[in-house]
PDB file of N, CA, C and O in Angstrom:
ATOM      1  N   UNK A   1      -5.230 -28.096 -15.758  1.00  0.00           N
ATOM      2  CA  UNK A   1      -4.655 -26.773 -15.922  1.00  0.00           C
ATOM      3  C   UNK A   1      -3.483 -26.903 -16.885  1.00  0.00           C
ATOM      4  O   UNK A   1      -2.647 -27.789 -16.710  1.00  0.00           O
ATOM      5  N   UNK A   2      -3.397 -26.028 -17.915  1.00  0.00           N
ATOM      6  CA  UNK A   2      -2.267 -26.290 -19.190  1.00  0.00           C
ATOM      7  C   UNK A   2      -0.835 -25.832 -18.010  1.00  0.00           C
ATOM      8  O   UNK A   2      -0.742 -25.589 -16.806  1.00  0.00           O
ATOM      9  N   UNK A   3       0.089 -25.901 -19.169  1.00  0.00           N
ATOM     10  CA  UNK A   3       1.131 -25.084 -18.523  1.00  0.00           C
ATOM     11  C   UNK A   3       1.225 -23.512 -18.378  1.00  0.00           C
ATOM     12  O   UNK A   3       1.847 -22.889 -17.518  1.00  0.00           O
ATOM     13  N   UNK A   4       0.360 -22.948 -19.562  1.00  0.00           N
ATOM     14  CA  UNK A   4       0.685 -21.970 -19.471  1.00  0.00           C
ATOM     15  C   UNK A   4      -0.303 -20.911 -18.340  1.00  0.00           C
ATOM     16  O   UNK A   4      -0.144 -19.722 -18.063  1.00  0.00           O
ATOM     17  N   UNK A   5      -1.384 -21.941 -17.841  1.00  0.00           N
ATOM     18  CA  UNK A   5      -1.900 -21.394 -17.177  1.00  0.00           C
ATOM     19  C   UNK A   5      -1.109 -21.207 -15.544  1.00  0.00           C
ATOM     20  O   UNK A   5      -1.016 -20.348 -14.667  1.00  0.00           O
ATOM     21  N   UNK A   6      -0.694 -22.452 -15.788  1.00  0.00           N
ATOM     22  CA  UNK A   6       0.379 -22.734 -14.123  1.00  0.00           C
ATOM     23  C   UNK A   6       1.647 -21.515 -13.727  1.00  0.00           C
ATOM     24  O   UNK A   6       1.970 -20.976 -12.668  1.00  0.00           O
ATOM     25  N   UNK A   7       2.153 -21.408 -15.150  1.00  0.00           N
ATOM     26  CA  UNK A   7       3.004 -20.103 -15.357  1.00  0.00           C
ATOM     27  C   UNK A   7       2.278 -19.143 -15.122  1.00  0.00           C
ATOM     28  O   UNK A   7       2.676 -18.549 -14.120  1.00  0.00           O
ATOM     29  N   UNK A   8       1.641 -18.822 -15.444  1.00  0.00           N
ATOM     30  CA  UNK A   8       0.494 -17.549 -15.144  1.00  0.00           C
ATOM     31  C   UNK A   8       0.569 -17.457 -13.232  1.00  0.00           C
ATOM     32  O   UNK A   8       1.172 -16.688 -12.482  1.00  0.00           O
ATOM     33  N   UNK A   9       0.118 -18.034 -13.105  1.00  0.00           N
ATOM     34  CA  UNK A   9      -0.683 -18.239 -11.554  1.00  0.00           C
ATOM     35  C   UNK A   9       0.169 -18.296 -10.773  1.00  0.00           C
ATOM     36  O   UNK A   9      -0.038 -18.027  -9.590  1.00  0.00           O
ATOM     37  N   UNK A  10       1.798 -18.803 -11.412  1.00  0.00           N
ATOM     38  CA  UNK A  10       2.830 -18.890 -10.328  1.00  0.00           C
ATOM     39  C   UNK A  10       3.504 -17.744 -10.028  1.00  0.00           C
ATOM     40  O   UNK A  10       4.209 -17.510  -9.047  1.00  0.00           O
ATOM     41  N   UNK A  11       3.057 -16.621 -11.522  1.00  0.00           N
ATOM     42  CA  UNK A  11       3.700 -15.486 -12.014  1.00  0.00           C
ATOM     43  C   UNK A  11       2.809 -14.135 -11.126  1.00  0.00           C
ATOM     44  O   UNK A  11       3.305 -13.089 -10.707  1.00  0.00           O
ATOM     45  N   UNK A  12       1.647 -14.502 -11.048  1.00  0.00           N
ATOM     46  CA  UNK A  12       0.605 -13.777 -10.283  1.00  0.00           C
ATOM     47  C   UNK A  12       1.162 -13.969  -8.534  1.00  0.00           C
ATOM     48  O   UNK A  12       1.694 -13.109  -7.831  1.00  0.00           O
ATOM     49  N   UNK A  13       0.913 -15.005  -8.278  1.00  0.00           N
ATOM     50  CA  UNK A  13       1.041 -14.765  -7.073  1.00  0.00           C
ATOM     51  C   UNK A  13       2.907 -14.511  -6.252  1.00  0.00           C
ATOM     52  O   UNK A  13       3.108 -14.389  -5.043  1.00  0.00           O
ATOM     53  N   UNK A  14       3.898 -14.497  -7.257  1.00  0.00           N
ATOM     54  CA  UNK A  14       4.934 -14.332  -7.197  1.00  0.00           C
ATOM     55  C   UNK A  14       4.886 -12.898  -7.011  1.00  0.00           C
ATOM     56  O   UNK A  14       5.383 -12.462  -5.972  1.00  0.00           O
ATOM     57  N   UNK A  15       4.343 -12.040  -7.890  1.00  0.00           N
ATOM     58  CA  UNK A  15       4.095 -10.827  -8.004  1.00  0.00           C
ATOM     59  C   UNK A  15       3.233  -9.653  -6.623  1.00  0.00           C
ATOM     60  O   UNK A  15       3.470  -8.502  -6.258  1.00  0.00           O
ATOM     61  N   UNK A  16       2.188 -10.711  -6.200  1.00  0.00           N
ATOM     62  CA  UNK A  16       1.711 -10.746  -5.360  1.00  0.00           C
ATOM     63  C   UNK A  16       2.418 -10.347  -3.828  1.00  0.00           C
ATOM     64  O   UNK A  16       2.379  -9.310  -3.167  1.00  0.00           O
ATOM     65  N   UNK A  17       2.783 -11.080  -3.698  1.00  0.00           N
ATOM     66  CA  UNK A  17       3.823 -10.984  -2.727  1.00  0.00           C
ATOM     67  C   UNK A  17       5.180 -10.244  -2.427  1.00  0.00           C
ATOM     68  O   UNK A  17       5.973 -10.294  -1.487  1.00  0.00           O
ATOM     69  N   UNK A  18       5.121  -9.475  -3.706  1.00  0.00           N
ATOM     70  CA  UNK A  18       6.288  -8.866  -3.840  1.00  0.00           C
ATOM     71  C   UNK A  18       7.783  -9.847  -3.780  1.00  0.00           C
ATOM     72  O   UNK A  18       8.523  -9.753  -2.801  1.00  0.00           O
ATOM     73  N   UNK A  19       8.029 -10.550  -4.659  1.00  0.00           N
ATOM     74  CA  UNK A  19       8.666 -11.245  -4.628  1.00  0.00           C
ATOM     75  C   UNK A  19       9.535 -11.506  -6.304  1.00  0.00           C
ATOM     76  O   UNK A  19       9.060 -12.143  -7.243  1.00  0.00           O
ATOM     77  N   UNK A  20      10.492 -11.009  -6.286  1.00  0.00           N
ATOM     78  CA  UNK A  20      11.816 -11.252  -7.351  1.00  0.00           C
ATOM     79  C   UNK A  20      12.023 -12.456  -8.029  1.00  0.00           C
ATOM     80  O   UNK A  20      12.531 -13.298  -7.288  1.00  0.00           O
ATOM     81  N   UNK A  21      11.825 -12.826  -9.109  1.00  0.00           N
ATOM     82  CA  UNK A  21      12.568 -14.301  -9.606  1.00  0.00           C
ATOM     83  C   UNK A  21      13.331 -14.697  -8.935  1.00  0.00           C
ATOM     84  O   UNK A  21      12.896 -15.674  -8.326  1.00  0.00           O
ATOM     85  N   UNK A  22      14.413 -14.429  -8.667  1.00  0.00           N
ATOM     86  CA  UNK A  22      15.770 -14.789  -7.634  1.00  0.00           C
ATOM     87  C   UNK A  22      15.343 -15.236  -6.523  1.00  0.00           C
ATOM     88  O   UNK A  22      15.324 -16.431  -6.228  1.00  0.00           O
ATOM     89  N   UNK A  23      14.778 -13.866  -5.464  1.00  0.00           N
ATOM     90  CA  UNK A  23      14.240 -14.521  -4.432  1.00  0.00           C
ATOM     91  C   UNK A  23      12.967 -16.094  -4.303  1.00  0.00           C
ATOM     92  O   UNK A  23      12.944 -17.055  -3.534  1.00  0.00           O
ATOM     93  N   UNK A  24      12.280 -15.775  -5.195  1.00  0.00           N
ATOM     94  CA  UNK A  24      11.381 -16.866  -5.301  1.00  0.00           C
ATOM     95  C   UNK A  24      12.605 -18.092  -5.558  1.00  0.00           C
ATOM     96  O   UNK A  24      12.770 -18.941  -4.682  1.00  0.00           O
ATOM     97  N   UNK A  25      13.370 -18.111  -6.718  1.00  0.00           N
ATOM     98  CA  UNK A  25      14.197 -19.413  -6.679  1.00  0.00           C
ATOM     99  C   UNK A  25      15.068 -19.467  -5.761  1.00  0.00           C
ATOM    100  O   UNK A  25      15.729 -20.501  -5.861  1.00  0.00           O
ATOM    101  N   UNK A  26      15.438 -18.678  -4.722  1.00  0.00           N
ATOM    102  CA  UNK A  26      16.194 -18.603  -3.799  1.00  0.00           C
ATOM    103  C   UNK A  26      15.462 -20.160  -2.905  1.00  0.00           C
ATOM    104  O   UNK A  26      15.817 -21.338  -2.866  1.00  0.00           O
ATOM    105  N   UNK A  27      13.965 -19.152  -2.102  1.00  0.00           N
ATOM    106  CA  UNK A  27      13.311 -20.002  -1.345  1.00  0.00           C
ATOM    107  C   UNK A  27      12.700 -21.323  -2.290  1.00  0.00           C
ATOM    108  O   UNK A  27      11.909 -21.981  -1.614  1.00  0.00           O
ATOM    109  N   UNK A  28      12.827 -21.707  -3.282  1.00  0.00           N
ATOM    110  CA  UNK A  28      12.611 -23.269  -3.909  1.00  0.00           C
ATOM    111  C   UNK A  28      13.862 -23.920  -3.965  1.00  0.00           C
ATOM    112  O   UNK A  28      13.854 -25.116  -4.259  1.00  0.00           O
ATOM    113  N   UNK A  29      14.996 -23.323  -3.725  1.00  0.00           N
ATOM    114  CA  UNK A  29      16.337 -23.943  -3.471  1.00  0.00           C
ATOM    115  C   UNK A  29      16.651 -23.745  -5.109  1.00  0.00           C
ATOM    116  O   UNK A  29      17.367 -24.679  -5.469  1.00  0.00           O
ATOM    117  N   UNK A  30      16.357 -22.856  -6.190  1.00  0.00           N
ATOM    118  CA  UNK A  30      16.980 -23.119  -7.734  1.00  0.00           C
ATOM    119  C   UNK A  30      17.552 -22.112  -8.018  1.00  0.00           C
ATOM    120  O   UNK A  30      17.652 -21.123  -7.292  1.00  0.00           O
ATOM    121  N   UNK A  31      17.889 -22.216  -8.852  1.00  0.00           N
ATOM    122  CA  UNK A  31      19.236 -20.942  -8.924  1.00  0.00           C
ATOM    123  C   UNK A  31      17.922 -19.690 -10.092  1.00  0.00           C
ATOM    124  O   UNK A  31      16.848 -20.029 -10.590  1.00  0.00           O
ATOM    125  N   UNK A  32      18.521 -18.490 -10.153  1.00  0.00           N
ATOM    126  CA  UNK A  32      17.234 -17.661 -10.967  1.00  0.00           C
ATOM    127  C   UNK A  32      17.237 -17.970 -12.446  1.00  0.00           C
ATOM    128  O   UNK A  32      16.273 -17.965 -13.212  1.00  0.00           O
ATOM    129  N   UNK A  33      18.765 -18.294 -12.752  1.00  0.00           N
ATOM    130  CA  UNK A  33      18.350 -19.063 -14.272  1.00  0.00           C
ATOM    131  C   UNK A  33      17.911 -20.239 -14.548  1.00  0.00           C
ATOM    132  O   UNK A  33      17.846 -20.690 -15.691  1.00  0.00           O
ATOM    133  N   UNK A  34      17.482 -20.991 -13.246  1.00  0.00           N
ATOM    134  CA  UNK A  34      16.539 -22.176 -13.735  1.00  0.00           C
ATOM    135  C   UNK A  34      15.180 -22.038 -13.643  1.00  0.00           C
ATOM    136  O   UNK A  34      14.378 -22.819 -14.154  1.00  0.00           O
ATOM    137  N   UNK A  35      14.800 -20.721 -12.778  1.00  0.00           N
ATOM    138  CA  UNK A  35      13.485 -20.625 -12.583  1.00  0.00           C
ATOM    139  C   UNK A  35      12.646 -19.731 -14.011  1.00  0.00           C
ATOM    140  O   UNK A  35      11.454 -19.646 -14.308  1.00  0.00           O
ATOM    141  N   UNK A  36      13.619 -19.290 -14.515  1.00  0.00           N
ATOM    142  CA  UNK A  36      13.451 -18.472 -15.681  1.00  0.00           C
ATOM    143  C   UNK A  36      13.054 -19.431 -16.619  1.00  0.00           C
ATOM    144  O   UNK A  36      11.935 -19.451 -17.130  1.00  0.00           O
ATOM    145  N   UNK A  37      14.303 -20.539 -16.943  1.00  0.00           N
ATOM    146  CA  UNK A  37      13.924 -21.777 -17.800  1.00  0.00           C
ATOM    147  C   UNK A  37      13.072 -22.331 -17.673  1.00  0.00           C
ATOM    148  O   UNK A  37      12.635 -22.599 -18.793  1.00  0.00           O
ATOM    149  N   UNK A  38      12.314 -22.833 -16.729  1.00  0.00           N
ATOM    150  CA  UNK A  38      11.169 -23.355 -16.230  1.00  0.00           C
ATOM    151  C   UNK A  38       9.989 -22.848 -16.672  1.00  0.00           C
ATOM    152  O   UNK A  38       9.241 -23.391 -17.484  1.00  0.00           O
ATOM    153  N   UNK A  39       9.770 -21.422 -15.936  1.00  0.00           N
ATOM    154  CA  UNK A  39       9.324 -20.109 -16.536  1.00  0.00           C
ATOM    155  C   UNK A  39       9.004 -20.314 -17.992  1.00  0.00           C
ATOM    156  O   UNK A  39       7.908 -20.684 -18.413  1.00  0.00           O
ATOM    157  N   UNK A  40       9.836 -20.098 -18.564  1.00  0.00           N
ATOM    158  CA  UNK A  40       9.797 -19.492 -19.908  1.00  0.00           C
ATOM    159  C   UNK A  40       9.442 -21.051 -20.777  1.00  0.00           C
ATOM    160  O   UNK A  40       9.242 -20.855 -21.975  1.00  0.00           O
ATOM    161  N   UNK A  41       9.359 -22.274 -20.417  1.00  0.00           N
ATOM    162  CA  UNK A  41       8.697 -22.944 -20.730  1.00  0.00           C
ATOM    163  C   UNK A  41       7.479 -23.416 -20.528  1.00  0.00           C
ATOM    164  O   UNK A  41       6.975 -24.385 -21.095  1.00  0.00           O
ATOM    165  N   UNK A  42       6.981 -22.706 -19.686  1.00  0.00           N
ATOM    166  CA  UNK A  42       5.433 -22.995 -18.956  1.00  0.00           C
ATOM    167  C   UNK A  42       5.036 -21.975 -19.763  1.00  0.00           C
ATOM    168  O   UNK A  42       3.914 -22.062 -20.261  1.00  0.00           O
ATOM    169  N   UNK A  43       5.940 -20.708 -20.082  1.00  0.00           N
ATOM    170  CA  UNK A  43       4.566 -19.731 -21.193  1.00  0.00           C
ATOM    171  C   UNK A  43       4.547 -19.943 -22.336  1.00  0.00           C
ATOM    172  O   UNK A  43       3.712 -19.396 -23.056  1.00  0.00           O
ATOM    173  N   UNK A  44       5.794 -21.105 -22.982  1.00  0.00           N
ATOM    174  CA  UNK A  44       5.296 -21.507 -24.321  1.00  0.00           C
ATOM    175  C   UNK A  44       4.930 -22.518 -24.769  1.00  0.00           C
ATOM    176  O   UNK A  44       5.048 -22.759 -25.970  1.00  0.00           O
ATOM    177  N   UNK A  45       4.367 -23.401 -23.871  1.00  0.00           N
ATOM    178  CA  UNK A  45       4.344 -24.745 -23.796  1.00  0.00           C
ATOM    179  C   UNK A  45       2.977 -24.463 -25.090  1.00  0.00           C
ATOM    180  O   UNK A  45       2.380 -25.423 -25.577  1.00  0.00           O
TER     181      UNK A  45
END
């Protein structure tokens, strides 16, 4: 699976759930501007 597919799928089911960047990096323990960074490198990888 590329990255950008993993971004996708993490982005889907984030969505899914009704669930906020923040909150999602809340419950992974990361702050929302790292999940963004992360993020935003999995969709341009």
């Amino acid at each position: 699976m590329s990255n950008k597919s993993v971004g996708e799928f993490i982005s889907k089911l984030r969505e899914e759930k009704g669930l906020t960047e923040k909150e999602l990096g809340e419950k992974l323990g990361i702050t929302e501007k790292k999940y963004f960074r992360v993020g935003k490198k999995c969709f341009n990888a």
